[in-house]
VOBA-1610 file (N, C-alpha, C; in pm, whole numbers, padded with zeros to 5 digits, always signed):
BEGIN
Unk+00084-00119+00000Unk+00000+00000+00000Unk+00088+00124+00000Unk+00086+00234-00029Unk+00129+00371-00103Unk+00165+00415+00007Unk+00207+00532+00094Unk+00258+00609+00176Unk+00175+00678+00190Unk+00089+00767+00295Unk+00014+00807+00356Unk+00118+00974+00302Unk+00253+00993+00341Unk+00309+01108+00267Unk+00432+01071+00158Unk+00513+01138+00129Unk+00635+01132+00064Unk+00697+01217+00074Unk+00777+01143+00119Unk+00929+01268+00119Unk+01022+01256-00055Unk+01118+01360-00086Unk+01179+01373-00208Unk+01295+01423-00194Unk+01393+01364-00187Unk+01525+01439-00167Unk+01571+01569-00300Unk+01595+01697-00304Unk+01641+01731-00433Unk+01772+01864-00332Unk+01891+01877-00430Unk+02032+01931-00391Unk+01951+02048-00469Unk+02012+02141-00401Unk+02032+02297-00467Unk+02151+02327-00554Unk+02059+02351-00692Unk+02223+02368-00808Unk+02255+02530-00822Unk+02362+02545-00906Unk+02381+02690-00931Unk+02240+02759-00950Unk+02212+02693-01082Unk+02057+02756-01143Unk+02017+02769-01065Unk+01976+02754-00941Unk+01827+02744-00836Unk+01810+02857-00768Unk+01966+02942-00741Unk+01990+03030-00710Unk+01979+03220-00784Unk+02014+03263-00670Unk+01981+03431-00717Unk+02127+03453-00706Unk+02202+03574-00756Unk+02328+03663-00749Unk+02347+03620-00649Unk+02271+03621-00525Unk+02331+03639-00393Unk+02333+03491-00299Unk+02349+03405-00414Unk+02358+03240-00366Unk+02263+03143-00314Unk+02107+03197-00301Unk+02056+03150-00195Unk+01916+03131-00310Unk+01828+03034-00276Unk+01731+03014-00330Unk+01673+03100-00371Unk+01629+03137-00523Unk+01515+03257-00565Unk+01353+03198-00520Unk+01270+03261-00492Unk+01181+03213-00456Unk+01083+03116-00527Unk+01074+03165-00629Unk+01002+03089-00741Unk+01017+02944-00745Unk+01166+02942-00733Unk+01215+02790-00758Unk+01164+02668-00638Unk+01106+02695-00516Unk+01068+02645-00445Unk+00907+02580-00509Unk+00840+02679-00575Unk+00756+02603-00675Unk+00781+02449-00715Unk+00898+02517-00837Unk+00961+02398-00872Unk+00996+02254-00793Unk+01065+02278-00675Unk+01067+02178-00606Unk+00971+02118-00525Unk+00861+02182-00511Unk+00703+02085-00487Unk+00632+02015-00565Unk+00637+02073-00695Unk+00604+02064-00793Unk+00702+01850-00823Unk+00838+01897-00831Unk+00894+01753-00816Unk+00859+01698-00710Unk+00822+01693-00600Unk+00805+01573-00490Unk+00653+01530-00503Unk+00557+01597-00576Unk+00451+01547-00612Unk+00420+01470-00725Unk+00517+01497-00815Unk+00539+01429-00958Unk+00613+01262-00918Unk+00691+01312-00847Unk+00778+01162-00809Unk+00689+01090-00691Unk+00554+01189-00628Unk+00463+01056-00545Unk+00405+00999-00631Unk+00352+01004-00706Unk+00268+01062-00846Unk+00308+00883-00892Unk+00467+00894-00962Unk+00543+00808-01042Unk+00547+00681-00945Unk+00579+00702-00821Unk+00572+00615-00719Unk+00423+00546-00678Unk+00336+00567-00708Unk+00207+00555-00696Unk+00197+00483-00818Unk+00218+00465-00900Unk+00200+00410-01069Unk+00139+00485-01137Unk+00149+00618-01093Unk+00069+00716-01214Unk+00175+00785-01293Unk+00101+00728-01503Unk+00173+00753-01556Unk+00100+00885-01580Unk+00169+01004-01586Unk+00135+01092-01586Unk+00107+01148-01807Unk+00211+01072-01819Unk+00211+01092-01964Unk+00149+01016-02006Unk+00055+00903-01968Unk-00055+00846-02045Unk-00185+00919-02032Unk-00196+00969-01939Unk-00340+01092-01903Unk-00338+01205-02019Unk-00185+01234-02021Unk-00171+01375-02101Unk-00219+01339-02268Unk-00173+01174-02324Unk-00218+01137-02455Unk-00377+01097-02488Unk-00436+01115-02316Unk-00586+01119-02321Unk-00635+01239-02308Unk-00578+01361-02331Unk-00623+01489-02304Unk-00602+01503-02179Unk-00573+01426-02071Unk-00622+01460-01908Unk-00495+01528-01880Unk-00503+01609-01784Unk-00408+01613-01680Unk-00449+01709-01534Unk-00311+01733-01469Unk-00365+01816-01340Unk-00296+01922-01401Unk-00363+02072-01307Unk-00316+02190-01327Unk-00341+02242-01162Unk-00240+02378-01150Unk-00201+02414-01016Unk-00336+02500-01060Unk-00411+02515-00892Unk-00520+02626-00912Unk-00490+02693-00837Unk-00458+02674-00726Unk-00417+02794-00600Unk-00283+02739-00520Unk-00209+02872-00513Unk-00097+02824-00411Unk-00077+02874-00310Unk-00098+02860-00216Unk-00051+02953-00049Unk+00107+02906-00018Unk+00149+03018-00028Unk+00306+02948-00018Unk+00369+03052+00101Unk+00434+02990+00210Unk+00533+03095+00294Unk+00653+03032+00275Unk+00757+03141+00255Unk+00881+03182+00292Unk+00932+03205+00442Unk+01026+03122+00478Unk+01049+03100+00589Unk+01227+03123+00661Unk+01247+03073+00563Unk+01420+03083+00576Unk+01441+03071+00427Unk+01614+03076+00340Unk+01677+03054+00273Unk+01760+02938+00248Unk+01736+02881+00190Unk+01827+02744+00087Unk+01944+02801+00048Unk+02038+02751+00069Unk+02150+02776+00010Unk+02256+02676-00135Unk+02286+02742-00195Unk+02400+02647-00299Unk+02421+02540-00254Unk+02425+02379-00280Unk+02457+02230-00242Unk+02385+02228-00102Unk+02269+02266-00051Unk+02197+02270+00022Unk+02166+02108-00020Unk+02149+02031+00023Unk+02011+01877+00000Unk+01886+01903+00129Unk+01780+01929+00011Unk+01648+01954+00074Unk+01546+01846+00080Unk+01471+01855+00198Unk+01354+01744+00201Unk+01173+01812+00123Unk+01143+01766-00008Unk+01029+01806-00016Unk+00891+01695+00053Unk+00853+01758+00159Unk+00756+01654+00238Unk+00597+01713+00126Unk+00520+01575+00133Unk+00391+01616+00066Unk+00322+01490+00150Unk+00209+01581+00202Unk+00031+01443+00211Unk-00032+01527+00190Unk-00149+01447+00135Unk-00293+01515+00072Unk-00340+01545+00199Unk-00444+01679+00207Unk-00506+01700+00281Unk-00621+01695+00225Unk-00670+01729+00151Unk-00812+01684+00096Unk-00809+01617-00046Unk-00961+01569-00048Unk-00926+01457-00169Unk-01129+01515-00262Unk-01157+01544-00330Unk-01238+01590-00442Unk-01255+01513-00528Unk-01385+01504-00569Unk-01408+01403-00714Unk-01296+01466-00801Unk-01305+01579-00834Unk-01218+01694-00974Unk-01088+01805-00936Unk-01092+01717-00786Unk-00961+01819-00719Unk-00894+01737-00590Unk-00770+01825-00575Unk-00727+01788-00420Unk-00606+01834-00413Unk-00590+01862-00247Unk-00515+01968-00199Unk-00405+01856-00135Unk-00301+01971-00186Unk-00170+01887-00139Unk-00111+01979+00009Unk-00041+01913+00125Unk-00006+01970+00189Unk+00161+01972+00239Unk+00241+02121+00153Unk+00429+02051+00152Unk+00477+02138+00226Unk+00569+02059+00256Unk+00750+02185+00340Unk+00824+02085+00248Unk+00911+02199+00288Unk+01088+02166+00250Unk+01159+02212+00376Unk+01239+02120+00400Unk+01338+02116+00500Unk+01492+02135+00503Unk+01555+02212+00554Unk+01665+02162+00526Unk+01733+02022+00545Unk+01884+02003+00531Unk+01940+01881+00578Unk+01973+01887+00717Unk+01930+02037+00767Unk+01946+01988+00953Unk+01826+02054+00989Unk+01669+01991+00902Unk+01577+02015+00981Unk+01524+02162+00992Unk+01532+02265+00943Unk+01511+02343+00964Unk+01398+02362+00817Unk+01281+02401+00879Unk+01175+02444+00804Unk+01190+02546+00743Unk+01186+02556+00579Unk+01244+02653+00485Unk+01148+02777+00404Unk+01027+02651+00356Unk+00908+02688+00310Unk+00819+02578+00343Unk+00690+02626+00330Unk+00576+02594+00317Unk+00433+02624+00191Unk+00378+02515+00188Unk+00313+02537+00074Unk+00178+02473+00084Unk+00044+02506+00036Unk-00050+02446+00056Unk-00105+02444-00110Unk-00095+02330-00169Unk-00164+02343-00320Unk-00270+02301-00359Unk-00351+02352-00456Unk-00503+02287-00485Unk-00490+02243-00639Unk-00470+02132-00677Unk-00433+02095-00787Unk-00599+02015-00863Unk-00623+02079-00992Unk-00763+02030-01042Unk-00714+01956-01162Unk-00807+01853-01173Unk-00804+01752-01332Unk-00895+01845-01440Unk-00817+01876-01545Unk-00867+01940-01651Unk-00829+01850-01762Unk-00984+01821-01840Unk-00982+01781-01991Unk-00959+01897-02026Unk-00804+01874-02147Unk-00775+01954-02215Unk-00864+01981-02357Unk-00902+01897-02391Unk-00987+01923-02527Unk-01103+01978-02494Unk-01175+01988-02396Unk-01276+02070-02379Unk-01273+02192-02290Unk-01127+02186-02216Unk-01043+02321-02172Unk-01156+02337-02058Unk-01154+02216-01998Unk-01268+02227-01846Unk-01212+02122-01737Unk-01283+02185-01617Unk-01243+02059-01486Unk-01340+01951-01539Unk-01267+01841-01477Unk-01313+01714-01493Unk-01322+01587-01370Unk-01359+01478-01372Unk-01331+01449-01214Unk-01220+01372-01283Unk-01158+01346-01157Unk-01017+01246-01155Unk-01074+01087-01188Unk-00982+01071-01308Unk-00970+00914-01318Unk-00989+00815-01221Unk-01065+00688-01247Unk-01088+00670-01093Unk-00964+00559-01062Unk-00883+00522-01161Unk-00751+00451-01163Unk-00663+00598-01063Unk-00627+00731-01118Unk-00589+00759-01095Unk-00668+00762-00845Unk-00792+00841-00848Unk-00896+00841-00794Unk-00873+00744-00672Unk-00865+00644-00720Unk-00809+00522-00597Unk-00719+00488-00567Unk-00576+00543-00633Unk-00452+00554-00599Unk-00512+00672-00454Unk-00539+00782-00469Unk-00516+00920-00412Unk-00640+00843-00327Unk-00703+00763-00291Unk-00784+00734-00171Unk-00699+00664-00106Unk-00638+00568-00124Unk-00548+00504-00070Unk-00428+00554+00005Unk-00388+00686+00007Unk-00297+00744+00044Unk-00332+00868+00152Unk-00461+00906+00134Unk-00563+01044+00182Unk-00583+00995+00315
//
């Protein structure tokens, strides 16, 4: 059975950074964005077979705090569990940590299933659907 959360290890590269060495903010996106993709992959969801059915997820809302700074060769923890679960949606709940524990950011996401060919919400696959009950 699936993990109730997931953790994601990802290092801080040059790119990730601003002039002044330290995580740009944006990029913390990015790295939620990967620890949900890799629960996602870990779960058996192919994400690129949804997309050749028109399906996929899209970010709808993000509440995100800034907390501290990441630094260059930093190795960060992206933590994710669902907090809510929706026929056509569901909310993810992440931090990132540093490697000594120290809470960096925070993030609360509401991610919706949109058919792309009719450019509307849709409910979640129920393949996909019963993966994400199983874990909720």
């Amino acid at each position: 059975m699936p993990s109730q959360e997931h953790n994601h290890s990802i290092r801080v590269y040059y790119e990730d950074t601003d002039a002044g060495g330290i995580v740009y903010y944006a990029n913390y996106l990015k790295f939620f964005e990967r620890g949900r993709t890799e629960w996602l992959r870990e779960m058996g969801i192919n994400q690129a077979f949804f997309l050749e059915q028109q399906l996929g997820f899209v970010v709808r809302k993000v509440e995100m705090d800034n907390l501290a700074s990441a630094k260059l060769d930093d190795v960060l923890n992206v933590h994710s569990t669902i907090v809510t679960l929706k026929r056509a949606s569901l909310v993810f709940q992440q931090e990132i940590k540093s490697q000594h524990q120290q809470l960096l950011c925070t993030a609360k996401v509401k991610i919706a299933c949109v058919d792309f060919k009719a450019n509307k919400p849709c409910a979640i696959p129920e393949s996909i659907l019963g993966a994400f009950k199983r874990v909720s």
